[in-house]
C-alpha positions, 0 to 999 in steps of 0.5 A, a space after each residue: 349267526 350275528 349277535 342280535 339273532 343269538 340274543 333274540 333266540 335265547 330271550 325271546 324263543 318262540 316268537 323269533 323265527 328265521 325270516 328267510 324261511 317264507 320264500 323256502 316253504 312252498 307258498 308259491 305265489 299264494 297271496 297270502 301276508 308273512 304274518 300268516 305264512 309264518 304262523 303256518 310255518 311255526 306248525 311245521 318245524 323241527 326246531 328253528 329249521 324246515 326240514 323237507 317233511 315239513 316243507 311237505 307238510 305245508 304244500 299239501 296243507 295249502 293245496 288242501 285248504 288254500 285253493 284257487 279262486 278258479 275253483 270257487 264253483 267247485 267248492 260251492 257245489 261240495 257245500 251244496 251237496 251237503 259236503 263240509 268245507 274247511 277253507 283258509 281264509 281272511 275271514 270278517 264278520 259285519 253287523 246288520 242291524 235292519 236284519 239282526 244278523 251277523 254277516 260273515 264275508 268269505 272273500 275267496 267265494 266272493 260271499 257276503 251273507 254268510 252265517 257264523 256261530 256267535 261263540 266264534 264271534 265271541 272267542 275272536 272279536 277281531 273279526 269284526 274289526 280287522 278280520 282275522 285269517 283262519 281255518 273255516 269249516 263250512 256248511 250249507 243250509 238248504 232253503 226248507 221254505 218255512 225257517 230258511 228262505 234262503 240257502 245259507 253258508 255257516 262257519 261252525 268252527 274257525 281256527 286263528 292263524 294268528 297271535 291271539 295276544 302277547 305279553 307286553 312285559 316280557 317283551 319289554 323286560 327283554 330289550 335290555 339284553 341287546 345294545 341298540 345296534 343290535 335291537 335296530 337289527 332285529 326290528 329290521 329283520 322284522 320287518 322282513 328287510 335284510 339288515 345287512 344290505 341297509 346303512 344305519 341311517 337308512 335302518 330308521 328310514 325302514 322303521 318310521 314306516 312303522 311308527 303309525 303302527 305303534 303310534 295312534 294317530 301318525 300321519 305320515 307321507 312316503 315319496 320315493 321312486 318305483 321298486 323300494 318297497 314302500 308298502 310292503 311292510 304294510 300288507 305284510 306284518 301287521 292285520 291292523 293295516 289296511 292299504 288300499 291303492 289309488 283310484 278314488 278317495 271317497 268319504 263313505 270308504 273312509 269313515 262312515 257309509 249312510 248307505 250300508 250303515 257301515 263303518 269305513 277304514 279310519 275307524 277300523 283299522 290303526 293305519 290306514 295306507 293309501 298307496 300310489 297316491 299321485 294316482 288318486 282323485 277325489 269328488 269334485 264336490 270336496 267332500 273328501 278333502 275336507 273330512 280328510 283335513 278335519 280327521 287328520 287334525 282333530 281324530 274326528 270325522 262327521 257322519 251322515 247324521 251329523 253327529 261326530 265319531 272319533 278314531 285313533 287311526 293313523 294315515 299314511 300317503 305313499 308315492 311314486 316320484 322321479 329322481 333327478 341325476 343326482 338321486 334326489 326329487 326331480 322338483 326338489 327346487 320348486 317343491 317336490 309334492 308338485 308331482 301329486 294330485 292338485 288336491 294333494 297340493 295344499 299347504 293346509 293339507 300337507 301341514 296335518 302330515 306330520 313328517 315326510 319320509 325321505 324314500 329316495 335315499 333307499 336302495 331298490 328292492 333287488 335279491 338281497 333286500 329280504 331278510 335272511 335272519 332271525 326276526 319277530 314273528 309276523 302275528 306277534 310283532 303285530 301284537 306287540 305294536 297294537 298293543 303299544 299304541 295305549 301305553 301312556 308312559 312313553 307320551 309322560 316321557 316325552 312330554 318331560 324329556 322333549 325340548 325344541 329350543 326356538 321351535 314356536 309352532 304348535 303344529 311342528 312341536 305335535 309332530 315332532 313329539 307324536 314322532 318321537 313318542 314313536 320312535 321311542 316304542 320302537 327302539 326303547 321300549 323298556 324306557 332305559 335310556 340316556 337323555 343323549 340316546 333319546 336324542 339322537 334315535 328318537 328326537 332328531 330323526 323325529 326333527 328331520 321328518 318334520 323339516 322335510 315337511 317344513 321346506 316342501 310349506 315353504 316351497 309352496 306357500 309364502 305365509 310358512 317362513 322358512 325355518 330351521 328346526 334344531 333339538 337340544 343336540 343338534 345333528 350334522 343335518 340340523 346344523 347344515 339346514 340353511 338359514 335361508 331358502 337356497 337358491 335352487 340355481 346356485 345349489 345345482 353349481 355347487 356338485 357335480 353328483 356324476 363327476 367322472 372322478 366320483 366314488 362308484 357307489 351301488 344306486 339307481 339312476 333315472 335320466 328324464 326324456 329331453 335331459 341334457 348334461 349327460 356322457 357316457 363318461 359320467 354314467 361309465 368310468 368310475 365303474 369301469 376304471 381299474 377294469 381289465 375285461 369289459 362284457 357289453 350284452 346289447 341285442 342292437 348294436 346294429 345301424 350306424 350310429 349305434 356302432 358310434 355309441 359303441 366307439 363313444 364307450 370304448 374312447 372313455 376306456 383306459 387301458 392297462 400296460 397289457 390288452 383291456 379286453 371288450 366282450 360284445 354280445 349282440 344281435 342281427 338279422 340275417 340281412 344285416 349280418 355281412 355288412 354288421 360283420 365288416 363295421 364291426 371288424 373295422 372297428 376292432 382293428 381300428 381298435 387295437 393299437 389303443 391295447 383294446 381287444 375287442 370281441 363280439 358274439 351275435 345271440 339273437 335270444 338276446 333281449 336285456 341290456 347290461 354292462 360287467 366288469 371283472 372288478 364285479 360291477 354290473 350296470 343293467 342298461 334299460 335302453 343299452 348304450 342307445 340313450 340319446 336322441 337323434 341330433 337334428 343335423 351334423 351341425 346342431 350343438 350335441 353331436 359331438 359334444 354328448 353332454 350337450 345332447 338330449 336324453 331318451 327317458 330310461 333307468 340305469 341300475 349300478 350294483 356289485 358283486 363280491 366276486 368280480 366274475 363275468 358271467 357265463 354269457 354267449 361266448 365264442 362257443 355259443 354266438 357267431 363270430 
């Protein structure tokens, strides 16, 4: 157990739990938040452990209260034969004014009308703002033709699945018992993100996710490739948030909709998250755009009516970009919002997002990334930054301690402080620190967000001048930013990021269709240098010229003094097999004055592609060696020359184990040899 998670059990107790527990419990693939699993976990626990009982315990209690949305009819029947109904939902009541009536929406029975108690509204008022997950009973009143027209579903009693509230002074007070390293750690862990497979900076990147959640009205954006989890602390932590994906974004849905005189998701929730945005689109009339802007500026919106709401709501934009072979965004040079939406496009709009994510420094989510230590509970750490978010005295903080030598732009000094004023909540709560801390965790970071959305301004409109902003210390990123817009020629002359004598670092690689400039001698020999057995698994290493690309990998290996040895596991039909067996042959015996032992196996259940090494690398090939497209002839430039050569679109993932075994594949015992 570290030293955060033994501080956070003796200070903090009950709202700590050992986040590793949600994927032992038994949920299944139930869709339900951490926040609320975790609240069903605490109630069946001995201790801080889980034990087989109470895993037993939440089983039946999910498959008691939590059904299938197949079985909806069923239980429709049992409230219609006068049965009682207690169901585990996300429960939300809306208020009909032209019918004087509270609507209570069940979404696993898809009702819209239901009835509720008003003593239930009155004892949980977050169910007509948020909702609020909770065990319902149910019942069904019959049409009787007078009274009743219609039949009608009652909630006669409801039971919260969540913290009804926290206290925010003692959660203050306690911060002081953990230094910062420690504190970053728990907040992670928090956020269900495994603290020990992220590097500090990367630790700040997971938690300006969250600064819209503690902050009121943060606007933010998250560029990133596929699989990084960028919406996943969104849906799972906090009721507050609502995430909607991309598809239409329309004015009704986020402030105000005439029609149902209903209130959209900007006033209701504190963040509203849209992700995938490179997929949204808007009315063609620009309605959206322009409610958007003036809400992202001003906290207000117009309704129908013409009159003016007002919210405190945060908004953030979430997007999936492509990397370049040096891990950064594809169109870094001409500006890498090119890649979203036209209407995402302008700078007047980018300009009222306070600060830019940078998503392409974190890993992939991959088995390591949940966290297995002791965190917050999901309910309380939500209540706890709800309830952050009024706190005056962390903006009269920042107001006196904030200083941005040079930095004259009204827009970039509101960014930079709402981020900051953020960061500070999170990391600082009991507002003990030293000028130097505040700095350096608050400021600085707050800085870098705001720069990333000055660059991309710049990029994309002459009348933003490109500017550097520094903060009373600055840090090695603000005093490496150029004074001047780097010339995106002369910047891909200075590194090579796959320069075959790199360090071997665990990423994820994305080659573009058409790329050129790549070998396999800088996609393989920093992870197979020092190696002395190599497993290729690859089901088509059949034709010609696959068998080539077999020949180019094995000429960039460097033997050792004894035999490097060359495990191939592929596949064949039967038609193929002879004449696959004598090239392959041919190529072993050709291969072996070199010190290259190589071996093969055919498996034809062989489906995925990857490469290992006794030295514990493990290379997923999403195309296997086949990565390059077919040269036009034998004298085009490129078929010998690889670098030279187009790429096929595909992605190349580097990790590494602990133990440098090669796994137990087909073998000699198992394939054909």
């Amino acid at each position: 157990m570290m030293s955060f998670e033994r501080k956070a059990k003796d200070y903090y107790g009950e709202v700590v739990i050992n986040k590793g527990l949600m994927g032992r419990a038994g949920f299944g693939a139930r869709a339900i938040p951490v926040y609320v699993g975790e609240w069903i976990i605490s109630q069946f626990m001995d201790g801080d452990e889980l034990t087989d009982d109470g895993r037993t315990e939440i089983v039946n209690t999910i498959s008691k209260y939590l059904p299938q949305k197949a079985d909806k009819n069923m239980i429709l029947n049992r409230l219609m034969e006068q049965e009682e109904v207690r169901i585990l939902d996300d429960f939300r009541v809306n208020v009909n004014l032209e019918r004087h009536t509270h609507d209570l929406s069940i979404p696993l029975l898809d009702v819209r009308n239901g009835m509720v108690q008003k003593d239930i509204i009155d004892n949980n008022p977050m169910l007509l703002k948020t909702g609020m997950w909770g065990l319902g009973t149910l019942r069904y009143v019959p049409p009787d033709g007078e009274d009743v027209k219609k039949g009608q579903i009652w909630m006669v009693e409801f039971k919260a699945f969540q913290t009804p509230g926290v206290d925010l002074d003692y959660f203050r007070d306690s911060r002081k018992h953990f230094d910062i390293a420690e504190w970053i750690d728990l907040l992670v862990s928090s956020c269900q993100f495994n603290p020990d497979v992220h590097r500090l900076s990367q630790k700040l990147l997971l938690l300006s996710r969250i600064i819209p959640l503690v902050e009121p009205r943060v606007n933010i954006t998250e560029l990133a490739p596929k699989g990084t989890g960028k919406s996943f602390v969104f849906d799972n932590i906090s009721r507050y948030a609502a995430v909607i994906p991309g598809g239409k974004l329309s004015a009704p849905a986020l402030f105000f909709n005439s029609n149902t005189k209903q209130i959209g998701l900007i006033p209701r929730y504190d963040v509203v998250v849209i992700d995938e945005i490179q997929k949204i689109h808007t009315d063609a009339s620009g309605e959206a755009m322009a409610a958007l802007k003036m809400y992202l500026e001003s906290g207000r919106y117009r309704r129908a009516t013409g009159d003016m709401g007002t919210s405190e709501s945060g908004f953030v934009m979430l997007g999936n970009i492509r990397l370049g072979v040096n891990r950064l965004p594809l169109y870094e040079s001409d500006g890498i919002f090119k890649e979203l939406p036209a209407a995402l496009q302008e700078s007047a709009f980018i300009d009222r997002i306070h600060g830019l994510i940078e998503g392409w420094f974190m890993p992939r989510v991959s088995r390591n990334t949940p966290s297995k230590s002791f965190g917050f509970k999901g309910d309380f750490f939500s209540e706890v930054l709800h309830e952050l978010r009024v706190d005056l005295r962390y903006a009269d903080y920042v107001s006196q301690s904030l200083h941005l030598p040079q930095c004259e732009d009204m827009r970039d000094n509101k960014a930079i402080s709402r981020l900051a004023e953020g960061f500070l909540k999170l990391l600082f709560p009991d507002l003990e620190l030293s000028e130097e801390e505040f700095i350096s965790y608050c400021v600085n970071p707050a800085v870098r967000m705001r720069q990333q959305i000055r660059d991309e301004l710049s990029k994309i409109d002459q009348e933003y001048k490109w500017i550097t902003i520094k903060s009373q210390i600055p840090d090695e990123f603000q005093l490496s930013h150029p004074d001047e817009r780097p010339n995106p020629e002369e910047e891909a002359k200075k590194v090579d990021p796959l320069a075959p004598d790199r360090i071997p670092e665990e990423n994820t690689l994305d080659l573009i269709e058409g790329q050129k400039g790549i070998s396999f001698e800088k996609l393989f020999l920093p992870y197979i240098k020092d190696a002395k057995a190599i497993k290729i698994y690859d089901p088509y290493i059949r034709l010609q010229y696959q068998i080539y690309n077999l020949m180019s990998f094995c000429e960039i290996l460097d033997p050792p003094v004894e035999m490097l040895k060359v495990d191939l596991v592929t596949a064949c039909d039967a038609y193929q097999e002879t004449d696959l067996r004598r090239k392959l042959d041919e190529l072993k015996k050709g291969l072996r004055p070199d010190c290259i032992e190589l071996n093969y196996v055919f498996d034809n259940n062989l489906h995925d592609r990857w490469i290992e090494t006794d030295t514990g690398w493990r290379i997923i090939l999403g195309r296997g060696l086949d990565i390059f497209q077919k040269p036009e002839d034998k004298f085009t430039l490129g078929f010998l020359d690889q670098t030279k050569r187009k790429c096929k679109a595909t992605t190349i993932t580097y990790t590494r184990s602990h133990t440098g075994n090669i796994s137990n594949g087909p073998n000699e015992g198992e394939g054909t040899q």
